[in-house]
N, C-alpha and C positions, 0 to 999 in steps of 0.2 A: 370528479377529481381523481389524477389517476394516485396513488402509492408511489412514494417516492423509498428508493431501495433503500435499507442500509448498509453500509460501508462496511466488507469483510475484514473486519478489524482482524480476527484472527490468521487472514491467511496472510496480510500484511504483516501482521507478528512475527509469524513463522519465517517469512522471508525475508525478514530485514538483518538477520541473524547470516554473517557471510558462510559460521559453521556451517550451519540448515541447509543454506542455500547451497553451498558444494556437497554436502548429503544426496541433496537432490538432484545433482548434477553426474553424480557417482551413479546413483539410482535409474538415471533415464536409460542404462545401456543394461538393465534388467534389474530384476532381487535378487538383493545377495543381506548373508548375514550378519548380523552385527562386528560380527568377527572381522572379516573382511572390512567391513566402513573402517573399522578403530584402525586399521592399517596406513590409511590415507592420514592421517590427525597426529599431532602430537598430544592428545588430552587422552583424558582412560577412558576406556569402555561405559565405567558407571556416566561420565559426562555426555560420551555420545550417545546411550542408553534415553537421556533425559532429554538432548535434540531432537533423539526421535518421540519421545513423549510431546514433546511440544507440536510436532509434525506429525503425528497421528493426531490429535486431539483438533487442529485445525483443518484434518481431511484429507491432507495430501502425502499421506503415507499409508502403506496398508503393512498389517502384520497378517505373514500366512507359514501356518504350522507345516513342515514338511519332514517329516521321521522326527529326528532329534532337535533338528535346528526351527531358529524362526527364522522367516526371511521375510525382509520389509522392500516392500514393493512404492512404487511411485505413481501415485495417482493424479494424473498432468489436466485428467476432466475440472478436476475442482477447482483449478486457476480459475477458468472461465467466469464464478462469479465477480472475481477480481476485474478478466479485461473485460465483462461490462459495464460494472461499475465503474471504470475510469472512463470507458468510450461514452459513458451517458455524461461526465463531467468534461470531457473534452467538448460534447456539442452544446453546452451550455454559452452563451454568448451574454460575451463583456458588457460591462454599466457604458453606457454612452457618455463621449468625454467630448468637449470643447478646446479645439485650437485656437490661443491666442498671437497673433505675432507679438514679439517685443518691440515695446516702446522704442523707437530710438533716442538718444540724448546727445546733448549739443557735443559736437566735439569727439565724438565716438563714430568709429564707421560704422557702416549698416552690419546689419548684421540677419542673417537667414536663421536663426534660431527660432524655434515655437514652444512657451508655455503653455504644457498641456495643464486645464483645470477641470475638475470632475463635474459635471452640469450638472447643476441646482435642482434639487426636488421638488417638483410642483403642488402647492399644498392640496390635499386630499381630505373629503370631506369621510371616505372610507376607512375604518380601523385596519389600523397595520397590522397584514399578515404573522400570523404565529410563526414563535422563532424553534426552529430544531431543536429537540430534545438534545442535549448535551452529549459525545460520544464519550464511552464511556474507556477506560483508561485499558491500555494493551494487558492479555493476558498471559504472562507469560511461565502460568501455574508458580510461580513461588519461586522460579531461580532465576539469578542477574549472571548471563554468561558472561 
């Protein structure tokens, strides 16, 4: 039985967030420091301070001390649990469904339309597989941007 992954719920966090995600987008053309980001933003420092807390804690931010400054860097490897995790849900293949045509009725033209219905479960004498542990709710350490 292999291990079914979990869902990088935090890196989804971190990017669902359109600030984060233009952090990141700032970030892909090198580190630069904090100073520099609060430039691009209309919000203060302490707030972009706490996107990047959010984005360091999920992975895809690096802090690196350089004399005075910190500079936050962009770490673009960590997506990758992300596109596997989606590419493993993209090869997953759909519940099998039954096309019906519609009935015709007196007095109505034909019609090419098809009700689709989900096909029936065949009753099983085997216990139904266990259901996934519940995911568990976004972290998004304490603040509602």
């Amino acid at each position: 039985m292999t291990k079914k992954p979990k869902p990088p719920i935090s890196l989804y966090s971190a990017l669902a967030d359109a600030t984060r995600y233009r952090i990141l987008e700032i970030l892909r053309d090198g580190p630069k420091p904090v100073h520099v980001l609060t430039e691009g933003f209309s919000i203060s420092r302490p707030a972009i301070s706490r996107h990047l807390r959010v984005l360091k804690t999920a992975g895809l931010v690096a802090e690196v001390k350089k004399g005075r400054e910190n500079l936050y860097a962009f770490k673009p490897a960590k997506l990758e649990a992300a596109r596997s995790f989606i590419d493993l849900l993209a090869l997953r293949e759909p519940q099998a469904v039954k096309a019906k045509p519609v009935p015709k009725t007196v007095g109505e033209p034909a019609s090419d339309k098809l009700v689709i219905k989900k096909a029936k479960a065949t009753p099983s004498r085997e216990p139904a597989p266990p259901q996934p542990a519940p995911v568990p709710a976004a972290n998004q350490m304490g603040f509602d941007f």
